[in-house]
N, CA, C and O atoms as a GROMACS GRO file, in nm:
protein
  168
    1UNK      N    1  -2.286  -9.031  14.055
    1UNK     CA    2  -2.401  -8.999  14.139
    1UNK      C    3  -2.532  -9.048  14.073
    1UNK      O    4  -2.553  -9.026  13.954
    2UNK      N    5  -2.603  -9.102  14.139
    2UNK     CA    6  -2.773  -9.154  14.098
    2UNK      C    7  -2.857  -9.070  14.044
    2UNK      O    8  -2.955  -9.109  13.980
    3UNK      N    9  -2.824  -8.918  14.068
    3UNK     CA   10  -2.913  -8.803  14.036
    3UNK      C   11  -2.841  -8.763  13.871
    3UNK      O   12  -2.913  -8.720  13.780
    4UNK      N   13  -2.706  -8.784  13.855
    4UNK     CA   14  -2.673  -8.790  13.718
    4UNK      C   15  -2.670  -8.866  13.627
    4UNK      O   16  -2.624  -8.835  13.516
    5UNK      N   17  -2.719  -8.980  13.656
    5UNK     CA   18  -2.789  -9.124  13.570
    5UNK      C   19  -2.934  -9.090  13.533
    5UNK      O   20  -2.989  -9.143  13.436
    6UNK      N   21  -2.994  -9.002  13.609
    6UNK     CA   22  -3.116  -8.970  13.585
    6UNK      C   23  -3.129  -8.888  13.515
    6UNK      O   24  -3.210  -8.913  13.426
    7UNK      N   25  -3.069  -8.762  13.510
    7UNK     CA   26  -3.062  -8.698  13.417
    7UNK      C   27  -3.016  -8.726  13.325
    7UNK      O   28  -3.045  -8.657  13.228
    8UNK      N   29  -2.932  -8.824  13.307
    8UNK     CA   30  -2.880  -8.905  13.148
    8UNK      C   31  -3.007  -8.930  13.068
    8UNK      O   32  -3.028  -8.899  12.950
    9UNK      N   33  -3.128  -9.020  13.194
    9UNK     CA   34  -3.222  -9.108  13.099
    9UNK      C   35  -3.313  -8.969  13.062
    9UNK      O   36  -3.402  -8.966  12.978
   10UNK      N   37  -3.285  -8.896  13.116
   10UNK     CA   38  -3.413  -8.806  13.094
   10UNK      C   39  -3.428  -8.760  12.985
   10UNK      O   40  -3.530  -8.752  12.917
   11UNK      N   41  -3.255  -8.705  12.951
   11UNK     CA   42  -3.195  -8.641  12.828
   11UNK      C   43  -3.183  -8.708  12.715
   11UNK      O   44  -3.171  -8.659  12.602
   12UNK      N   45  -3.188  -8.882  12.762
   12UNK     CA   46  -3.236  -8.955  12.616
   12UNK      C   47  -3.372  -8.959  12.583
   12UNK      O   48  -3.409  -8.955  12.466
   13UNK      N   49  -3.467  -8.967  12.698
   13UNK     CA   50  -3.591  -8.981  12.657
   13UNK      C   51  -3.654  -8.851  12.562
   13UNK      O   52  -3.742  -8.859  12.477
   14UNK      N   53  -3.563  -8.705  12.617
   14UNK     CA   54  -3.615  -8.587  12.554
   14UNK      C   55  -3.578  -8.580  12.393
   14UNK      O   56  -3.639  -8.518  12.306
   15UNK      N   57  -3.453  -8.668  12.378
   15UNK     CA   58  -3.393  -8.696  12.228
   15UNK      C   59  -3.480  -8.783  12.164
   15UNK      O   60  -3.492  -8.781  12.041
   16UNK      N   61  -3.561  -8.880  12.253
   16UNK     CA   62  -3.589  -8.960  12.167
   16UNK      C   63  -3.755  -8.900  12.115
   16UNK      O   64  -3.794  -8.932  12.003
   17UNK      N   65  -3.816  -8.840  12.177
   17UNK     CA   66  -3.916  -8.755  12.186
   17UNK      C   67  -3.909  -8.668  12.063
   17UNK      O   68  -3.998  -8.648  11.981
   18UNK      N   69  -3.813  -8.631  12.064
   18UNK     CA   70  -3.803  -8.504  11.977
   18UNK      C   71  -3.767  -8.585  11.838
   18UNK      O   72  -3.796  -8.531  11.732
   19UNK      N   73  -3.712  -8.696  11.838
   19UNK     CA   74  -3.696  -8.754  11.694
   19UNK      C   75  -3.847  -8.830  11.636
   19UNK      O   76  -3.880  -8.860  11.521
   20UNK      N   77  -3.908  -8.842  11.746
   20UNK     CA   78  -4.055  -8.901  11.732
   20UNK      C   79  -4.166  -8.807  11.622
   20UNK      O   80  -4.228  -8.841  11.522
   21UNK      N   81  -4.154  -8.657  11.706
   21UNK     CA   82  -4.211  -8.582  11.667
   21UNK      C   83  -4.217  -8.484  11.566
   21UNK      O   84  -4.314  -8.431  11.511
   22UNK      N   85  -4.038  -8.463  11.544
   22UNK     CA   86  -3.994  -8.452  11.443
   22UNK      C   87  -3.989  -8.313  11.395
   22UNK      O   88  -3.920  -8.218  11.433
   23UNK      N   89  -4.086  -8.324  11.296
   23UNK     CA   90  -4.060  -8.186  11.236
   23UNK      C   91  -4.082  -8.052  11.253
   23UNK      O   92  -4.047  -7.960  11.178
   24UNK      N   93  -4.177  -8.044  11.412
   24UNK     CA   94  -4.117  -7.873  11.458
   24UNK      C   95  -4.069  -7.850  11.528
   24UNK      O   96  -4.094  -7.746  11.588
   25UNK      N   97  -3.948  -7.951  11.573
   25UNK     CA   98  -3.838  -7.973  11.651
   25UNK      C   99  -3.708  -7.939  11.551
   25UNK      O  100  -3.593  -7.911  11.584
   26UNK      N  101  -3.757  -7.951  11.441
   26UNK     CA  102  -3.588  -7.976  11.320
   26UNK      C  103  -3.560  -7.805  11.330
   26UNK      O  104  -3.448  -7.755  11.338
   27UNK      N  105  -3.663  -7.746  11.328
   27UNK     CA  106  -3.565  -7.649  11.339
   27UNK      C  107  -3.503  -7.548  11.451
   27UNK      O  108  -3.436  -7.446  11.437
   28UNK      N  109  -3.544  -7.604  11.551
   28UNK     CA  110  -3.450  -7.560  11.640
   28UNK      C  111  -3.355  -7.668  11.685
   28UNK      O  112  -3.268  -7.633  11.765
   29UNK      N  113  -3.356  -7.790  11.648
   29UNK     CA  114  -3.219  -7.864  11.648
   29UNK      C  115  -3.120  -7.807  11.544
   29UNK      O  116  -3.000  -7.823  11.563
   30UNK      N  117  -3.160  -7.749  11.446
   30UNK     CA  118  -3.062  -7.692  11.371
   30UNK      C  119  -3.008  -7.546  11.433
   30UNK      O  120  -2.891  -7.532  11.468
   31UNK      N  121  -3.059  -7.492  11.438
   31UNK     CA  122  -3.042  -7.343  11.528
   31UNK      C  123  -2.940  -7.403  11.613
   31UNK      O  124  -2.845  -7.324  11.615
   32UNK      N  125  -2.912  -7.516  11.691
   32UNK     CA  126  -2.842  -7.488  11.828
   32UNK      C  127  -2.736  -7.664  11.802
   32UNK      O  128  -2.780  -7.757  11.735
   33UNK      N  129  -2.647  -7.663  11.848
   33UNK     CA  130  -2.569  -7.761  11.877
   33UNK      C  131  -2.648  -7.855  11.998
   33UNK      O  132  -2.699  -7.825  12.106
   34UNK      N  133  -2.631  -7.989  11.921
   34UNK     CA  134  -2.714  -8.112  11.987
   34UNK      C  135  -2.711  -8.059  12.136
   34UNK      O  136  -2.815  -8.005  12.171
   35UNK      N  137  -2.597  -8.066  12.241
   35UNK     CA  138  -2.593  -8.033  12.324
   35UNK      C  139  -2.645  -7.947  12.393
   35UNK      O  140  -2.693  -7.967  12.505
   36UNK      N  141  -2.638  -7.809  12.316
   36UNK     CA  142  -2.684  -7.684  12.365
   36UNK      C  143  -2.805  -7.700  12.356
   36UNK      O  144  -2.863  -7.624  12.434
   37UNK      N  145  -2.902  -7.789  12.276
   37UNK     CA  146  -3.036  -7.752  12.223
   37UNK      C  147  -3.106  -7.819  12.363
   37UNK      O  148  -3.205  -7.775  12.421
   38UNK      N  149  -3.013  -7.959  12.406
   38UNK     CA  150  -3.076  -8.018  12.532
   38UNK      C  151  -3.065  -7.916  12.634
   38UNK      O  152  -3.179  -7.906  12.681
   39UNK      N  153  -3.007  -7.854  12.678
   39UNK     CA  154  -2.976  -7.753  12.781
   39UNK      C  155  -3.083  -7.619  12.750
   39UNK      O  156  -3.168  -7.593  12.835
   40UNK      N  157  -3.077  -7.562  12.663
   40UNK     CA  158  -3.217  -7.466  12.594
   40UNK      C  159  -3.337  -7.503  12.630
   40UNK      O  160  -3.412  -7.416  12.675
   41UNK      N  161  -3.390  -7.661  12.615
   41UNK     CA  162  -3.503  -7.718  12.662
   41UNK      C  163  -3.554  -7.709  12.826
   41UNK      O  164  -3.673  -7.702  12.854
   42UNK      N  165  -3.466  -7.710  12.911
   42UNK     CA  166  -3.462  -7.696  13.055
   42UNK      C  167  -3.546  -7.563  13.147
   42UNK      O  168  -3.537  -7.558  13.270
   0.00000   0.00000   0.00000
């Protein structure tokens, strides 16, 4: 579906965001499994 490609890019752009910014993101990427932490963000 087209609406779940979108949410793919979205979920990379929010990864890539968060590796940008970095360090008061590290610790709640640690707190939560990669996955879970994208889903937490929502």
């Amino acid at each position: 579906w087209p609406s779940e490609e979108v949410d793919q890019v979205n979920v990379t752009k929010t990864k890539n965001e968060v590796k940008k910014k970095g360090k008061h993101r590290k610790k709640f990427k640690h707190e939560y499994p990669k996955g879970v932490a994208v889903e937490q963000r929502w």
